[in-house]
C-alpha positions in Angstrom: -108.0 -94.0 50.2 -111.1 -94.6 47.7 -109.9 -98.0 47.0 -106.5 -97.0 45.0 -102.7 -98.2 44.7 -101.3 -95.0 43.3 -102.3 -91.7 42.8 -101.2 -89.0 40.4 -100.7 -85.6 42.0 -100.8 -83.2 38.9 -101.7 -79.7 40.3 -102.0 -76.5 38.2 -98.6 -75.4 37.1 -96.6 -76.3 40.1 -94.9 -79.7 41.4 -94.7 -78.4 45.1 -98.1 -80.6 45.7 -96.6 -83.9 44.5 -93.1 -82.9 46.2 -95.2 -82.2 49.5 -97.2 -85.8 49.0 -93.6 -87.4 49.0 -92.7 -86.8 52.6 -95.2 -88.6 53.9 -95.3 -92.5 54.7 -97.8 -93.8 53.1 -98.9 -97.2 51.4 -100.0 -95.2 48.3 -97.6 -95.4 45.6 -97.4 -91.6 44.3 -96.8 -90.4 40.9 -95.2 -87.2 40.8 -96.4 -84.5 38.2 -97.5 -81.4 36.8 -100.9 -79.9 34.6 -99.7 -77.1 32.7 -101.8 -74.5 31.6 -100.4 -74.0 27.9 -101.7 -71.4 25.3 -103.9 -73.7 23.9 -105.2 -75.9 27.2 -104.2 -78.4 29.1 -101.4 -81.0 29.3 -100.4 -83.2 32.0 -96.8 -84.3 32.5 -95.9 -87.6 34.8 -93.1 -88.4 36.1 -91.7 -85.1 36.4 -90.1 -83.2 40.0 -88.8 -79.7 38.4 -92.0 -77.3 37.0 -92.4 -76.8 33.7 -93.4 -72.9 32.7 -97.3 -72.0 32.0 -98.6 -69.6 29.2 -96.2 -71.3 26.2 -97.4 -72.4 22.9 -98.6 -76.8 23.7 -95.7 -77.7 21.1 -93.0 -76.1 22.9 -94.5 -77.5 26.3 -94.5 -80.7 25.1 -90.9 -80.1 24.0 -89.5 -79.0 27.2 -91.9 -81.9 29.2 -89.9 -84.5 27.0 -87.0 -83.2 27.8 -87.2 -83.9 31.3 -88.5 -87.7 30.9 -91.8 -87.1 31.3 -95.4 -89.1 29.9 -97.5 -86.6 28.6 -101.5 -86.8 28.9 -103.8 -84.8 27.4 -106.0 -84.0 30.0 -110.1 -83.4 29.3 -109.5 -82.7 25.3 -112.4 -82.3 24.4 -114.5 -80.1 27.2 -115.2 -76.5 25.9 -114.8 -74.8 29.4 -112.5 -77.1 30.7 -109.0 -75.9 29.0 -109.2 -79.0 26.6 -106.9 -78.9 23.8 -108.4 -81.6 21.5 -110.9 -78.4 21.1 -108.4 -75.6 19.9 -105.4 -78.3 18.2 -106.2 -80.6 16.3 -102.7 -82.6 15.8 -102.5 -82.2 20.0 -102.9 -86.1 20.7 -100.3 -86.7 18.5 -98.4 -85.4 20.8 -98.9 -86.9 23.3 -98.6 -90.5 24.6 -101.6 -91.2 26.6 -105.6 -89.1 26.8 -107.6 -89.0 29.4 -111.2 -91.0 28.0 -112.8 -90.6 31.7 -112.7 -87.5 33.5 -115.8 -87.4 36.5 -116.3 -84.1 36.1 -117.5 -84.5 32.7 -121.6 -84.5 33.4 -123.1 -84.5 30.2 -120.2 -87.5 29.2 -120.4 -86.8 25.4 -117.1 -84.7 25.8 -115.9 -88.3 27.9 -117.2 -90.2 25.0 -115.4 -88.0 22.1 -111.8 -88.4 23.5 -112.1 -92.1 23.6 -113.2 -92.5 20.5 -110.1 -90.5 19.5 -107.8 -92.3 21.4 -108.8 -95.7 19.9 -108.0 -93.6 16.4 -104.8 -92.7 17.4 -103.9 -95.6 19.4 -103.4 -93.8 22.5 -103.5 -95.5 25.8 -106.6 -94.4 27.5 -107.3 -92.7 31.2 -109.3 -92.1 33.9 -109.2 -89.2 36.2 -111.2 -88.0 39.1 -110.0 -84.1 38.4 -110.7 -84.0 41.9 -110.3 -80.6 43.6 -111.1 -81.8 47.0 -110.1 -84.9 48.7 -113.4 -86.3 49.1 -113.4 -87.0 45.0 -110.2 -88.3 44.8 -111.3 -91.5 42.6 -114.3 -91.1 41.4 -112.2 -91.5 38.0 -109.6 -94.2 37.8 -107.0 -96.4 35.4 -106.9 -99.9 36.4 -102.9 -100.7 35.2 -101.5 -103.7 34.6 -98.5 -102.8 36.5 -96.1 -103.2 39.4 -96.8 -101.0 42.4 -93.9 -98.1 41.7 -93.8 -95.3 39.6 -91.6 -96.0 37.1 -93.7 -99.2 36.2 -97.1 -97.5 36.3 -95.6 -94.8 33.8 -93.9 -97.7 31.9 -97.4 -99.6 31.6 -99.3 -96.6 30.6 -96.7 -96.0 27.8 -97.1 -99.7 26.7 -101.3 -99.2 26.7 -101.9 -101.4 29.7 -104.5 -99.6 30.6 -108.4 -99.1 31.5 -110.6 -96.3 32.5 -113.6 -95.7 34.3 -115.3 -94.5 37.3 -118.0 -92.1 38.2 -119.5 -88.7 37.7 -118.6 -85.9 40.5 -122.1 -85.2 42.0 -124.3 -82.7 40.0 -124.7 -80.1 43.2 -120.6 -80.3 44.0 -119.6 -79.6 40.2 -122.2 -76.6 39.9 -121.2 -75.3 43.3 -117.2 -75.8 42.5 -117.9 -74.2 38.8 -119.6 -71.2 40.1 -117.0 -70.4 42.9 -114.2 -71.2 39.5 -116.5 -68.6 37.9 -116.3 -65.8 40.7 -112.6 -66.2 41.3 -111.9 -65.5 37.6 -114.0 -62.6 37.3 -112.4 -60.8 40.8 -109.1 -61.5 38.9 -110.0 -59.8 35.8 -111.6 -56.9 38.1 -108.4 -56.7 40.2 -106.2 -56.3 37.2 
């Protein structure tokens, strides 16, 4: 599948994706976790089986994350639409042990290109993601870690910076189209309310 070792299955505020991927035989080495919507954005726990509960303050999220084990990532700080908590929380990477520096649905980049200049300040271990919400994207973003092929030593070599991102943008035409029908479904929320 695109080329990778491992993937990271980190779907909104629920582990039943990752649990799912687990059943099946597969040479891909998979990395259970979670993205949790917190009040203030974004924050991706790895390593985690049980979910950890949306709509709290990122502190206490983080909190309750570390309690279980897990290596936090902060997820697309920077991108004003996107949930990114670098935006709302200043003292948010310090919280956390690795940021995402690559995500490929970033199309302008500059938002790509602030959170890795922040994570050098900081020393955080940097990331690549594809954010894919189809299969078909699923690595246009990447880490290349300097690990063995298990879980427990991909999450061990992120935590130790052995890490490099990169990759390449979602197409302009499938981010627009996949924005817009984001767009719609939030607005027939509201409406329905």
């Amino acid at each position: 599948m695109a080329g990778l070792d491992a993937v990271a299955i980190t779907d909104h505020d629920t582990v039943e994706g990752a649990l799912h991927a687990m059943e099946y035989d597969t040479p891909l080495t998979v990395i259970q976790g979670i993205e949790i919507s917190t009040r203030q954005g974004h924050l991706i726990a790895l390593g985690v089986t049980a979910p950890i509960p949306a709509g709290r303050d990122f502190f206490d999220t983080v909190a309750a994350a570390r309690s279980m084990g897990a290596l936090l990532v902060l997820p697309h700080p920077y991108h004003m639409w996107r949930h990114g908590v670098g935006i709302r929380l200043s003292s948010g990477i310090e919280a956390v042990d690795a940021v995402e520096v690559f995500n490929s649905r970033y199309i302008i980049g500059s938002a790509n290109r602030k959170a890795a200049k922040i994570a050098r300040r900081f020393g955080k271990p940097a990331l690549g993601g594809s954010d894919a919400h189809v299969a078909r994207f699923v690595g246009y973003g990447y880490t290349l870690i300097d690990a063995e092929p298990d879980a427990s030593s991909i999450i061990e070599a992120i935590r130790q910076g052995r890490t490099m991102a990169g990759g390449h943008m979602t197409p302009l035409r499938t981010y627009t189209r996949q924005s817009v029908k984001g767009a719609v479904r939030k607005i027939k929320r509201r409406v329905l309310r």
